[in-house]
N, CA, C and O atoms as CSV, one atom per row, in Angstrom:
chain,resi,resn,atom,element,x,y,z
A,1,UNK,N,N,0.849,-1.178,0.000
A,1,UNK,CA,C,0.000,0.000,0.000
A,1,UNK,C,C,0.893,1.240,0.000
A,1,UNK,O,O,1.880,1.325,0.731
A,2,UNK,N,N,0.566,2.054,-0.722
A,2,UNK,CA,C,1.817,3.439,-1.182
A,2,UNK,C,C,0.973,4.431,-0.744
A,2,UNK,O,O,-0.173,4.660,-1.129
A,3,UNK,N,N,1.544,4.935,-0.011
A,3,UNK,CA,C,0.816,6.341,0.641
A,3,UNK,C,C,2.028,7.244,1.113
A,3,UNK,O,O,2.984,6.970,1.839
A,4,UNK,N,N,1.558,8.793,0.245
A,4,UNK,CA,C,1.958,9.897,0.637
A,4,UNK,C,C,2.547,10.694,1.755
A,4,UNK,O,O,1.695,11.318,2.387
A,5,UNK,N,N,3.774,10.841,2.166
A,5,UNK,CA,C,3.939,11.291,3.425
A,5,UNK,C,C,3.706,12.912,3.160
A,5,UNK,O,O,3.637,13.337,2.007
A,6,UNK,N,N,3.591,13.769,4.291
A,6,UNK,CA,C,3.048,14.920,3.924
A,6,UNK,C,C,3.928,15.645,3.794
A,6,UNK,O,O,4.880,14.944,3.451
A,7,UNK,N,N,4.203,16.576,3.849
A,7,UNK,CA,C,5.462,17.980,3.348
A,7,UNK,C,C,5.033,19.088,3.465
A,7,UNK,O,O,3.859,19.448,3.377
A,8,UNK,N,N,6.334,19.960,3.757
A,8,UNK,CA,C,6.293,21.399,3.847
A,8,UNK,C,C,6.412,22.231,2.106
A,8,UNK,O,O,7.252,21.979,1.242
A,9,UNK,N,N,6.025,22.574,2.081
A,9,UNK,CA,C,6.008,22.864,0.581
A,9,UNK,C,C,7.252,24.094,0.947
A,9,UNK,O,O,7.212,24.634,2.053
A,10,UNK,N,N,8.269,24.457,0.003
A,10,UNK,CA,C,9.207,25.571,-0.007
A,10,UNK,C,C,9.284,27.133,-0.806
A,10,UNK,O,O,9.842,28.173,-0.456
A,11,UNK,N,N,8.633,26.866,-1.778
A,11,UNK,CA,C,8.382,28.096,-2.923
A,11,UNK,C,C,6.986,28.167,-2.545
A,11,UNK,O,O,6.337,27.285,-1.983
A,12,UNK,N,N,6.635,29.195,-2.875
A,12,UNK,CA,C,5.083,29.492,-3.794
A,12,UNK,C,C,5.040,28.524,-4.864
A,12,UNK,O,O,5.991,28.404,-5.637
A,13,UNK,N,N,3.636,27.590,-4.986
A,13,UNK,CA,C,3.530,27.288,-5.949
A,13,UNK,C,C,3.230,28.334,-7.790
A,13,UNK,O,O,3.346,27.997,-8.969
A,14,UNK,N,N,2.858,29.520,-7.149
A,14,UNK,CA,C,2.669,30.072,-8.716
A,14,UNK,C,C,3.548,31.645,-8.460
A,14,UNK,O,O,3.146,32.593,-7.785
A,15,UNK,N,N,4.781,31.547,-9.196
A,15,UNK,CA,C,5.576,32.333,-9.049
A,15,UNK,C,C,4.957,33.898,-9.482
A,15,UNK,O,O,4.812,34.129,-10.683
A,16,UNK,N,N,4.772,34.445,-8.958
A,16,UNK,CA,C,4.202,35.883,-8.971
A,16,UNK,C,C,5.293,36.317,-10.327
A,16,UNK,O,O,6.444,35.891,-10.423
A,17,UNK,N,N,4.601,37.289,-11.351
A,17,UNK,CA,C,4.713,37.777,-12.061
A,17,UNK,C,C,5.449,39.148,-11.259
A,17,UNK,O,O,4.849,39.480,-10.236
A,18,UNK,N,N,6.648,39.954,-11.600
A,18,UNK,CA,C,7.171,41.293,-11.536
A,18,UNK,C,C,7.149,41.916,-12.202
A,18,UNK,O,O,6.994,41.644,-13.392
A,19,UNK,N,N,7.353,43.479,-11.551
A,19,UNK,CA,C,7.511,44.423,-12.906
A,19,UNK,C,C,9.348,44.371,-12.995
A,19,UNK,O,O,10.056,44.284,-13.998
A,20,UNK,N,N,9.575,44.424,-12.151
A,20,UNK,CA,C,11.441,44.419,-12.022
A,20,UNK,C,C,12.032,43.636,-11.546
A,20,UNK,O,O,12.616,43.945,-10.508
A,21,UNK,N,N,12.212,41.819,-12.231
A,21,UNK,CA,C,12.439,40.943,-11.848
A,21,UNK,C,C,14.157,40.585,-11.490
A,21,UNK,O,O,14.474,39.433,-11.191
A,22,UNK,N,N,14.986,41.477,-11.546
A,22,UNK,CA,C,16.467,41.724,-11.563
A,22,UNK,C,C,16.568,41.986,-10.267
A,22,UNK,O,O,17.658,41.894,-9.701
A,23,UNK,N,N,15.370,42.373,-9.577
A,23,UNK,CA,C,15.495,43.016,-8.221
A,23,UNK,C,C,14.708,42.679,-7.329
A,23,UNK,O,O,14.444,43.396,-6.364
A,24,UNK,N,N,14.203,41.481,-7.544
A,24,UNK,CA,C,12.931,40.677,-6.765
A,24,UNK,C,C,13.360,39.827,-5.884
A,24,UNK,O,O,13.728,38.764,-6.386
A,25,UNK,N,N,13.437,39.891,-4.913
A,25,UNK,CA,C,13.490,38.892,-3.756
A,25,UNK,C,C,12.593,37.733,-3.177
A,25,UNK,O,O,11.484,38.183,-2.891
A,26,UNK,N,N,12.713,36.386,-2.911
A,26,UNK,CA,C,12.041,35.471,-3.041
A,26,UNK,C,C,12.178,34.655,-1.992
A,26,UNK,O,O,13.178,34.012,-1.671
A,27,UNK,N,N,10.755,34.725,-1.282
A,27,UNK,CA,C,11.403,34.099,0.511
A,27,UNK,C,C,11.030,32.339,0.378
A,27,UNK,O,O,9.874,31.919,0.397
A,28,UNK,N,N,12.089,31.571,0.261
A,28,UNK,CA,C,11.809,30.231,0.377
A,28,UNK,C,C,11.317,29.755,2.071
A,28,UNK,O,O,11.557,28.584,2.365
A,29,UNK,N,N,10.762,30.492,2.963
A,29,UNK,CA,C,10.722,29.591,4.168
A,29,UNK,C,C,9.072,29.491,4.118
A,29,UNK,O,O,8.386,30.401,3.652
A,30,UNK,N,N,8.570,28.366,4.614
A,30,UNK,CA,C,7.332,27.954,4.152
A,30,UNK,C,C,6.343,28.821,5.615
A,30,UNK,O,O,6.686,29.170,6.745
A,31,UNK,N,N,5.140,28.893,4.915
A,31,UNK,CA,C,4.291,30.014,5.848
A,31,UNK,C,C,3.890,29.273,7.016
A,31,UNK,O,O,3.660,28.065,6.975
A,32,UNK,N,N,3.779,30.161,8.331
A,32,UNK,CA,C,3.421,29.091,9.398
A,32,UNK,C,C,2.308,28.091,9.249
A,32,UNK,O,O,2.324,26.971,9.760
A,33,UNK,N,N,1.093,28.711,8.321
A,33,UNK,CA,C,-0.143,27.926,8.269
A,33,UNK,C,C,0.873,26.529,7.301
A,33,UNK,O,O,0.803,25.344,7.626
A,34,UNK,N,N,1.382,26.833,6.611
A,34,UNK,CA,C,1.625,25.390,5.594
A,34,UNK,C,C,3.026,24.846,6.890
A,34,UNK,O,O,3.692,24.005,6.286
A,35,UNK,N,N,3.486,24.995,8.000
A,35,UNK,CA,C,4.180,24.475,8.719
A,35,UNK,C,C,3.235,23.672,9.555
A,35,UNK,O,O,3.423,22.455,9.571
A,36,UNK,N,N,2.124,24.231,10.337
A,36,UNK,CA,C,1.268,23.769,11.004
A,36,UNK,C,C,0.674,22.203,10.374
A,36,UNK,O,O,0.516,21.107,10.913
A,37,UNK,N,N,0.438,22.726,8.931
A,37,UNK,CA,C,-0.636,21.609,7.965
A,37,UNK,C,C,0.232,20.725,8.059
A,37,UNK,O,O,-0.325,19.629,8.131
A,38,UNK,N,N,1.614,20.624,8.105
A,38,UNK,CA,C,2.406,19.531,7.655
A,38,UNK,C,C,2.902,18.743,8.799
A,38,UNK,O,O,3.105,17.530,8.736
A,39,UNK,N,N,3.071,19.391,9.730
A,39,UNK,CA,C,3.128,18.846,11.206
A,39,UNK,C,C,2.034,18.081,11.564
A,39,UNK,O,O,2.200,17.196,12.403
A,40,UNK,N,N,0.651,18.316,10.944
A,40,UNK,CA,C,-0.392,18.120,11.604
A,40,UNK,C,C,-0.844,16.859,10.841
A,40,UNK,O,O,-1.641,16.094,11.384
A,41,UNK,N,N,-0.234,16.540,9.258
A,41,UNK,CA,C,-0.539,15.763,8.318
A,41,UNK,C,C,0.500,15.051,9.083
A,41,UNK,O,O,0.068,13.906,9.218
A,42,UNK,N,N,1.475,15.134,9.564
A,42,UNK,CA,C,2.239,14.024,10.165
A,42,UNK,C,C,1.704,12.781,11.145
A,42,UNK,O,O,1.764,11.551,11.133
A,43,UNK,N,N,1.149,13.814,11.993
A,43,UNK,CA,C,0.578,13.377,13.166
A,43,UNK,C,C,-0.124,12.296,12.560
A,43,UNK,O,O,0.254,11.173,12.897
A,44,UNK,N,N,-1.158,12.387,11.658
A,44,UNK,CA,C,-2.663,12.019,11.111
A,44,UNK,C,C,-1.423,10.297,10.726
A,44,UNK,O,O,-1.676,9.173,11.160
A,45,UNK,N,N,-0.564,10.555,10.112
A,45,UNK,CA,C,0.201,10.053,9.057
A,45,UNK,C,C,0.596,8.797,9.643
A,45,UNK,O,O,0.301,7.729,9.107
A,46,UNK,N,N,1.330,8.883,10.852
A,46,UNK,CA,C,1.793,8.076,11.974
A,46,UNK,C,C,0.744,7.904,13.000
A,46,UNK,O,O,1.022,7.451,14.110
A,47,UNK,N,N,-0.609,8.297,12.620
A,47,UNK,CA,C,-1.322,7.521,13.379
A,47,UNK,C,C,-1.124,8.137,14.846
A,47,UNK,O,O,-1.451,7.552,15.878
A,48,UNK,N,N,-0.786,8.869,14.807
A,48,UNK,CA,C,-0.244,9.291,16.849
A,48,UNK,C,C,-1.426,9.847,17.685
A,48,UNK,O,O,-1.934,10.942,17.442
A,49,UNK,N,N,-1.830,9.031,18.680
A,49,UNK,CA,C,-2.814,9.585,19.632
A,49,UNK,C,C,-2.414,10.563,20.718
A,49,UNK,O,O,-3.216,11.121,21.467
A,50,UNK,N,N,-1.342,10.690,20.730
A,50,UNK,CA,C,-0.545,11.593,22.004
A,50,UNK,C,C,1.097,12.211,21.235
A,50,UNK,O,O,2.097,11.539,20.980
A,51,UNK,N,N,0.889,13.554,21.043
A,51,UNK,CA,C,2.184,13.861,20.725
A,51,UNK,C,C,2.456,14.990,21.971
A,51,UNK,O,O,1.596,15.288,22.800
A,52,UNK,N,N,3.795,15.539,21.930
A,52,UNK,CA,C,4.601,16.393,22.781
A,52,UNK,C,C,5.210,17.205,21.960
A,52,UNK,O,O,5.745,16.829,20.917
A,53,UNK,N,N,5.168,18.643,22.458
A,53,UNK,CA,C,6.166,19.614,21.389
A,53,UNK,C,C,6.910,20.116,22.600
A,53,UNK,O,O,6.249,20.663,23.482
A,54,UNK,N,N,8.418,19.970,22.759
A,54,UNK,CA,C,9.489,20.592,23.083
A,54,UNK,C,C,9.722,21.729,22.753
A,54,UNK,O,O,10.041,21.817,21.567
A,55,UNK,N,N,9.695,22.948,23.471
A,55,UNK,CA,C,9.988,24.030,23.048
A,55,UNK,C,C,11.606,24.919,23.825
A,55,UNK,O,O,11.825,25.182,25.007
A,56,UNK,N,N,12.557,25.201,22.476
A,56,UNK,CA,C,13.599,25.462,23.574
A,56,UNK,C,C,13.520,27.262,23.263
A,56,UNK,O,O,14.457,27.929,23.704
A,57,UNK,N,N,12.573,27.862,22.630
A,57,UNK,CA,C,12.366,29.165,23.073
A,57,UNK,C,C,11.298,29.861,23.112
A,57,UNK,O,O,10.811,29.564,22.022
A,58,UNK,N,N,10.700,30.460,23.511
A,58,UNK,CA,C,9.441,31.417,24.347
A,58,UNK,C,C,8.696,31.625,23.129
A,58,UNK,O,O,7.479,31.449,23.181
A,59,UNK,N,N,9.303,32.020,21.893
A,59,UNK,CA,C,8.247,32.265,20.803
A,59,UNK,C,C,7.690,31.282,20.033
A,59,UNK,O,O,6.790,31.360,19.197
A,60,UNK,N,N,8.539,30.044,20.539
A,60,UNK,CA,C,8.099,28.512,19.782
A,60,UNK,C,C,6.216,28.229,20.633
A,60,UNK,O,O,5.203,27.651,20.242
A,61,UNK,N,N,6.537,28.911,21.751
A,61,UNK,CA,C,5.006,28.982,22.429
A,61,UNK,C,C,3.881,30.144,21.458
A,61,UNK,O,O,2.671,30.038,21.254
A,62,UNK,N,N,4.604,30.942,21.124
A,62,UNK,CA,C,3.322,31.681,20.372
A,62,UNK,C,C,3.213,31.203,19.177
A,62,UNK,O,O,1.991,31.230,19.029
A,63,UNK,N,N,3.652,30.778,18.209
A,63,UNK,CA,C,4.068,30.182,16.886
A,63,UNK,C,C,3.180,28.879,16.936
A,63,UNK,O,O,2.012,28.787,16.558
A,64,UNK,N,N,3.950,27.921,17.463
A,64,UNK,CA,C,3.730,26.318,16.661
A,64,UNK,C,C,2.572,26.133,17.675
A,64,UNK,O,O,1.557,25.654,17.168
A,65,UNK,N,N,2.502,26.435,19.119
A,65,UNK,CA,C,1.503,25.318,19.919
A,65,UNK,C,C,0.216,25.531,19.373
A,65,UNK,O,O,-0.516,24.549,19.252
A,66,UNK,N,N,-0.299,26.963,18.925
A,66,UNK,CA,C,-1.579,27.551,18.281
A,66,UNK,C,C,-1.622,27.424,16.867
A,66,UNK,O,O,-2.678,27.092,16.328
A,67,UNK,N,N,-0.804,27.604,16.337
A,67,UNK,CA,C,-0.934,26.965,15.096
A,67,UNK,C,C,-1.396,25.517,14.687
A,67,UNK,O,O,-2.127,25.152,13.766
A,68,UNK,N,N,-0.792,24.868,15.583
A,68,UNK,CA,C,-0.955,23.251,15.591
A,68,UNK,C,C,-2.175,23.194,15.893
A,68,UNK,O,O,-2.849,22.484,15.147
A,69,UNK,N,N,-2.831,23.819,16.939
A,69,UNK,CA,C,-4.062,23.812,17.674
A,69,UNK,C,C,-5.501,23.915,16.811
A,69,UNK,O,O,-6.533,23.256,16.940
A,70,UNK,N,N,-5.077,25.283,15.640
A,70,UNK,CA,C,-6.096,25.361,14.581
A,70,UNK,C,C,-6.593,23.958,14.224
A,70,UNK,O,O,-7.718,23.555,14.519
A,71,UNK,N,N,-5.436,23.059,13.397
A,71,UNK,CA,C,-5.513,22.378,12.884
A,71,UNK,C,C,-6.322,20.881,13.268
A,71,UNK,O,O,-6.050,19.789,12.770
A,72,UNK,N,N,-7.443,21.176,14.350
A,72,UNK,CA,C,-8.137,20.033,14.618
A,72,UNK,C,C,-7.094,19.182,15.584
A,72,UNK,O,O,-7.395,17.990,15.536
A,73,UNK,N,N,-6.106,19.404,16.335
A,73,UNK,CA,C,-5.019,18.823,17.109
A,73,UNK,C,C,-5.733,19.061,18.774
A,73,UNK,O,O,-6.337,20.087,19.088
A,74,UNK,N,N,-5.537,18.052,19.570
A,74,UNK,CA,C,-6.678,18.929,20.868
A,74,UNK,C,C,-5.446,19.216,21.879
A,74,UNK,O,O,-4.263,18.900,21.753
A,75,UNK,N,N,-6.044,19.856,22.835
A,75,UNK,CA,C,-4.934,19.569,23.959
A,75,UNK,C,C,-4.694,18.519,24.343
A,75,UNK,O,O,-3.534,18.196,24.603
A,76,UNK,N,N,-5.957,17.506,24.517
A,76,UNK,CA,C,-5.687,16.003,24.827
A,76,UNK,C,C,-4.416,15.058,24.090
A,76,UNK,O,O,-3.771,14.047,24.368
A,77,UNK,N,N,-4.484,15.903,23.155
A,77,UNK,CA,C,-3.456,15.212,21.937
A,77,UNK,C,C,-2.086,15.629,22.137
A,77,UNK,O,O,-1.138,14.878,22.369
A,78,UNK,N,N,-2.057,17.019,22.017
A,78,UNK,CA,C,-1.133,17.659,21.973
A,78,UNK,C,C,0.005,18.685,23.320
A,78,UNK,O,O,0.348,19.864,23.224
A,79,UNK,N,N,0.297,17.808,24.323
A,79,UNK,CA,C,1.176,18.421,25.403
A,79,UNK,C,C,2.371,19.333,24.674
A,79,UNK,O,O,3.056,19.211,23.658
A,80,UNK,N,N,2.243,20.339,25.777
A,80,UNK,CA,C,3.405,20.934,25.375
A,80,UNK,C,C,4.397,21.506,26.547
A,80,UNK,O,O,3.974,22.130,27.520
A,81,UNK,N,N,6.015,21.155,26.277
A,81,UNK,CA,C,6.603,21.610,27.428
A,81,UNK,C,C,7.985,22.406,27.338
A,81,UNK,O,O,8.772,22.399,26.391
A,82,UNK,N,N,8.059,22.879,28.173
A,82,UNK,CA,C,8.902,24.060,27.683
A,82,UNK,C,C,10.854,23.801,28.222
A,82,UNK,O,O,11.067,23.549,29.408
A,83,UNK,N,N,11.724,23.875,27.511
A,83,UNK,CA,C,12.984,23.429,28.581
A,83,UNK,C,C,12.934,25.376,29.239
A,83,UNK,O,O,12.384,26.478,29.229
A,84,UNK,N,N,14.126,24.409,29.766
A,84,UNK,CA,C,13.961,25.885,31.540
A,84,UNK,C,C,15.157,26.326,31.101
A,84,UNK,O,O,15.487,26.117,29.934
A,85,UNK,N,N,15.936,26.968,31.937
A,85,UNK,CA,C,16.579,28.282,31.663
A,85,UNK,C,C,18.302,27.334,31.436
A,85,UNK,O,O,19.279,27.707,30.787
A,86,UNK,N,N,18.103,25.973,32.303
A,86,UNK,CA,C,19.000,25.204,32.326
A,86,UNK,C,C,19.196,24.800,30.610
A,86,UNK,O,O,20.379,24.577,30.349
A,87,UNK,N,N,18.505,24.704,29.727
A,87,UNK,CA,C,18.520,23.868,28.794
A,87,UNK,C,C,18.970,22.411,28.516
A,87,UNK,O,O,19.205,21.955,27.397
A,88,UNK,N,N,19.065,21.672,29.824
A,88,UNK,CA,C,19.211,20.137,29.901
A,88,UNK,C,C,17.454,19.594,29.874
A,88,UNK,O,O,16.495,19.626,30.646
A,89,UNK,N,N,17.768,19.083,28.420
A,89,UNK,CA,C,16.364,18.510,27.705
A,89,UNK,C,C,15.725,17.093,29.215
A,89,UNK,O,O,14.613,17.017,29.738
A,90,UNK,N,N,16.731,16.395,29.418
A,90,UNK,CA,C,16.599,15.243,30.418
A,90,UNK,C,C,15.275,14.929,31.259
A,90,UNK,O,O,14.543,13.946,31.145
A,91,UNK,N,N,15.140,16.138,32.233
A,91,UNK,CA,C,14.154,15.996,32.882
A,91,UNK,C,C,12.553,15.918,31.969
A,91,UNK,O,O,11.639,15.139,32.237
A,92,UNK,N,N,12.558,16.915,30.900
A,92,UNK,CA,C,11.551,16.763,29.999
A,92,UNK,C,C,11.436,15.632,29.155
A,92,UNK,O,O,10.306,15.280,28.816
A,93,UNK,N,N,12.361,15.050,28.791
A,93,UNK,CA,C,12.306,13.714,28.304
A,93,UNK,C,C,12.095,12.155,29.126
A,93,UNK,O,O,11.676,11.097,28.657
A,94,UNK,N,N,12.457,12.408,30.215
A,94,UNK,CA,C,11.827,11.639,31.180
A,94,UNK,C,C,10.307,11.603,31.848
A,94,UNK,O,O,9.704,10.710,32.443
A,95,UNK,N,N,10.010,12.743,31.549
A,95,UNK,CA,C,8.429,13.235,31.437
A,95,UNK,C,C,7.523,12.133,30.684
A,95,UNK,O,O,6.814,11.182,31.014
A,96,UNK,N,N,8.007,12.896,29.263
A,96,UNK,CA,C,7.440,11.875,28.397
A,96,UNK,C,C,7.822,10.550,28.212
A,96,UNK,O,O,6.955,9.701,28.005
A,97,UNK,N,N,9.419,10.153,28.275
A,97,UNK,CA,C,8.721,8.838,28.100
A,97,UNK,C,C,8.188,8.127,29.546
A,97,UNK,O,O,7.987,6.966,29.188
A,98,UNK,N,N,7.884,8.196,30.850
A,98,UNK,CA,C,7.015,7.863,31.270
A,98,UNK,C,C,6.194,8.233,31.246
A,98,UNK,O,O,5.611,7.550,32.088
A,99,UNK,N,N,4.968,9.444,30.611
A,99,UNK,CA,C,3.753,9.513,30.023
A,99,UNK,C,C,3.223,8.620,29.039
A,99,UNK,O,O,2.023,8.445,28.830
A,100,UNK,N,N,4.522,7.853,28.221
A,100,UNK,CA,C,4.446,6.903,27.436
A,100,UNK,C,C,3.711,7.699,25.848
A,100,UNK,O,O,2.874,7.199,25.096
A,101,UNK,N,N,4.385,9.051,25.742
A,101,UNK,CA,C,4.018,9.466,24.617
A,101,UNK,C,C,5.076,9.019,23.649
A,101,UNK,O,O,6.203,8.932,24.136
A,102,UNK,N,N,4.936,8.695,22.278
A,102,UNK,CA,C,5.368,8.460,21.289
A,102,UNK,C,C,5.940,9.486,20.143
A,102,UNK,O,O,7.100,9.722,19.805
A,103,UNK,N,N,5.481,9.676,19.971
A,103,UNK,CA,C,5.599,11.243,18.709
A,103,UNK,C,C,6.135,12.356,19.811
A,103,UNK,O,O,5.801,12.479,20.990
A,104,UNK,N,N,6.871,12.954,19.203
A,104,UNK,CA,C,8.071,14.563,19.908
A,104,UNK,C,C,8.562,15.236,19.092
A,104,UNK,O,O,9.516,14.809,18.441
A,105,UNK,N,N,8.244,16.009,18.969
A,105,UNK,CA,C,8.100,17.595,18.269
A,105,UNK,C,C,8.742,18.242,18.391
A,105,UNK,O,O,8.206,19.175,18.989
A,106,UNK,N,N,9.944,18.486,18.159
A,106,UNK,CA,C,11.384,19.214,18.775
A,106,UNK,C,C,11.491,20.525,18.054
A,106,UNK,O,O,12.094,20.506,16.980
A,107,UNK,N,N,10.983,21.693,18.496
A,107,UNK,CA,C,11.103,22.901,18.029
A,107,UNK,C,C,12.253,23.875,18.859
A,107,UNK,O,O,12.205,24.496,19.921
A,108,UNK,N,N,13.422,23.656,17.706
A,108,UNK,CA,C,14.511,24.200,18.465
A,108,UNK,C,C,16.072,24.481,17.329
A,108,UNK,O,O,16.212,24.061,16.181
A,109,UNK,N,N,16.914,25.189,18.026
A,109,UNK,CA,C,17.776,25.215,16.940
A,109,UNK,C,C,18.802,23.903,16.311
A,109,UNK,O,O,18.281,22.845,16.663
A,110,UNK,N,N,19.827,23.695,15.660
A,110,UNK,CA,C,20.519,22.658,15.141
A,110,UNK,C,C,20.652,22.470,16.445
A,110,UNK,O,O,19.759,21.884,17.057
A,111,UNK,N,N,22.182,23.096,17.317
A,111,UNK,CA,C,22.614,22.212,18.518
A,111,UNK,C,C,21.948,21.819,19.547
A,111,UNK,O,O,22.314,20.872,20.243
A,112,UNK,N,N,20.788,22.571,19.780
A,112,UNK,CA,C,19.847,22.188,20.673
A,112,UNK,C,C,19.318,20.601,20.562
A,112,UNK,O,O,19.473,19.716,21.404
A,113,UNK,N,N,18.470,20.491,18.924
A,113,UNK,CA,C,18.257,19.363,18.893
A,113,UNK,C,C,19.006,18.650,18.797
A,113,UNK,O,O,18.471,17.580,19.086
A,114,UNK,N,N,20.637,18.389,18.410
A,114,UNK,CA,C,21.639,17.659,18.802
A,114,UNK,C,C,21.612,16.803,20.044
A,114,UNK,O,O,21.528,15.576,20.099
A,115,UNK,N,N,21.722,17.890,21.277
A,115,UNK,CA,C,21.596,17.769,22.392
A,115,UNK,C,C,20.517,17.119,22.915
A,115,UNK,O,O,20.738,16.608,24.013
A,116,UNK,N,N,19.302,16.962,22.425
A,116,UNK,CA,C,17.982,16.438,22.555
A,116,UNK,C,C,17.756,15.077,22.279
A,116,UNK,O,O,16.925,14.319,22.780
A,117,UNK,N,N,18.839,14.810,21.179
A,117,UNK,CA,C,18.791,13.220,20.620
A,117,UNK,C,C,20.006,12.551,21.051
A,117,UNK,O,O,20.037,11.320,21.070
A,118,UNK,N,N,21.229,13.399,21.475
A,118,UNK,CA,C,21.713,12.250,22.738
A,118,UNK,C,C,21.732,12.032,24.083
A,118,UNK,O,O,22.372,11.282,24.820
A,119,UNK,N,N,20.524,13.209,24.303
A,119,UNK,CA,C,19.746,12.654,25.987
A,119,UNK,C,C,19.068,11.648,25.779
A,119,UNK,O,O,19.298,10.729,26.566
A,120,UNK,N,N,18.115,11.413,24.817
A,120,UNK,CA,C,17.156,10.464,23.886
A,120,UNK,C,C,17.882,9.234,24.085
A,120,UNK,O,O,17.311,8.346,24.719
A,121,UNK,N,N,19.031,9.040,23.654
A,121,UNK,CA,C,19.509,7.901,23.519
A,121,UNK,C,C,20.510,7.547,24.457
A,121,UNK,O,O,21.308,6.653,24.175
A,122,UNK,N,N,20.561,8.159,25.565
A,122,UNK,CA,C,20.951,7.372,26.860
A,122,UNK,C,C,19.709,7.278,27.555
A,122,UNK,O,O,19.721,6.600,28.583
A,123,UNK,N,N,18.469,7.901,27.155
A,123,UNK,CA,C,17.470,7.067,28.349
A,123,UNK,C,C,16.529,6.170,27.437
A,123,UNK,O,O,15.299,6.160,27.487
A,124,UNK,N,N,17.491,5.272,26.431
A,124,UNK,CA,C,16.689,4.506,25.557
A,124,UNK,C,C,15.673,5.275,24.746
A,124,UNK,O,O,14.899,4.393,24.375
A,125,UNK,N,N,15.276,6.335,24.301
A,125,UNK,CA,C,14.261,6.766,23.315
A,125,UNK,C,C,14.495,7.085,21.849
A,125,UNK,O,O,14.072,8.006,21.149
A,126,UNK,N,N,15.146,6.243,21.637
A,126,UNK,CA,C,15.503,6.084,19.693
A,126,UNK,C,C,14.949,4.601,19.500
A,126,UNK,O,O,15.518,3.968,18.610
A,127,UNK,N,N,14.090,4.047,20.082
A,127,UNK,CA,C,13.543,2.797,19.978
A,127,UNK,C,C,12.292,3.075,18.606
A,127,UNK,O,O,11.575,4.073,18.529
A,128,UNK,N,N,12.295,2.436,18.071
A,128,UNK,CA,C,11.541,2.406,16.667
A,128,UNK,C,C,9.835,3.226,17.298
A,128,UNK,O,O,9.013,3.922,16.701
A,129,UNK,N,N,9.884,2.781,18.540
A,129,UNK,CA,C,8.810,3.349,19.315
A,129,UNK,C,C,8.117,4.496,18.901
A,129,UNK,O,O,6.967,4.772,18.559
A,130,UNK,N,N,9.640,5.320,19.102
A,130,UNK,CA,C,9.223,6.607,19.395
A,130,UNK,C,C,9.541,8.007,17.437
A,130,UNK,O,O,10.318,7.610,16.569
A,131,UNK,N,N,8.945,9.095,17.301
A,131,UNK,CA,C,8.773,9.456,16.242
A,131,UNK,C,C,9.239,10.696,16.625
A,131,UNK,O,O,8.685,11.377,17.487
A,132,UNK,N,N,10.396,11.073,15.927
A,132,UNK,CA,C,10.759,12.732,16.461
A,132,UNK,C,C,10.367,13.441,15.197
A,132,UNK,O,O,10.248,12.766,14.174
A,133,UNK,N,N,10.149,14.775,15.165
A,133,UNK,CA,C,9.722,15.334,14.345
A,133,UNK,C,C,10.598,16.985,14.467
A,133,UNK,O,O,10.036,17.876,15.105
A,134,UNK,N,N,11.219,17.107,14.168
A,134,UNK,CA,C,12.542,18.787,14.440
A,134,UNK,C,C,11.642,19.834,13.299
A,134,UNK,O,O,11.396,19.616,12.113
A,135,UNK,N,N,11.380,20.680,13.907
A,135,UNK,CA,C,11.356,22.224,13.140
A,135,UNK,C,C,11.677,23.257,14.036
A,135,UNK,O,O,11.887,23.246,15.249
A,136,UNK,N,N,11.671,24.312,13.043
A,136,UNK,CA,C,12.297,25.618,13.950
A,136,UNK,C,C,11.420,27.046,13.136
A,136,UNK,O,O,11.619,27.144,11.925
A,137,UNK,N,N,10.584,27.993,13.731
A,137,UNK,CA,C,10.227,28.837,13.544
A,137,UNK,C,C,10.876,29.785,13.559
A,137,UNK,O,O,10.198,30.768,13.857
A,138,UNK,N,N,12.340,30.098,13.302
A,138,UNK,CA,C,13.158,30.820,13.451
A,138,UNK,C,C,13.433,31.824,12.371
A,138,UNK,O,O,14.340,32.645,12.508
């Protein structure tokens, strides 16, 4: 059975016409609503009854948790937790995996999530189990 995984789309699909195309600037980062849809087509995708979004900065709270939220995602579904001033992911990852959530939502920069996936994998959570998902609203 072949089925579609979902995606962030990167361009505009219909390239706007200019009057002064020598001097046109062209933003490839995809709009929050088509970030939300694709996060949210994930979810649907993998089947996940319980996901978690990691947030390692303050505006990842105004951005992704409401955005996600539009999208038919409930709170029941969707926990969200914030790292602290420490930025040792650990204690939050011990959270979840004894909540026994599956799907994790890592909204954060490159080294951050670095740091996130080898706390992950000293407290065993790279087990086929579990589904990470990295973006950054940055």
């Amino acid at each position: 059975m072949e089925q579609q995984v979902p995606y962030v789309k990167v361009a505009p699909e219909d390239i706007l016409k200019v009057q002064f195309p020598r001097f046109t600037t062209l933003d490839l980062r995809p709009t929050n609503t088509d970030v939300s849809l694709a996060v949210a087509g994930l979810l649907t995708f993998f089947n996940s009854t319980t996901s978690c979004l990691i947030c390692a900065q303050a505006n990842c709270l105004l951005n992704l948790e409401v955005l996600l939220r539009q999208f038919l995602i409930s709170k029941e579904t969707l926990s969200v937790r914030m790292l602290d001033d420490s930025q040792d992911p650990t204690p939050l990852l011990k959270e979840i995996r004894d909540d026994k959530t599956a799907t994790i939502i890592v909204d954060a920069n490159a080294t951050m999530s670095h740091i996130i996936l080898e706390r992950a994998s000293e407290l065993g959570m790279l087990s086929v189990y579990y589904t990470y998902i990295f973006t950054s609203l940055q």
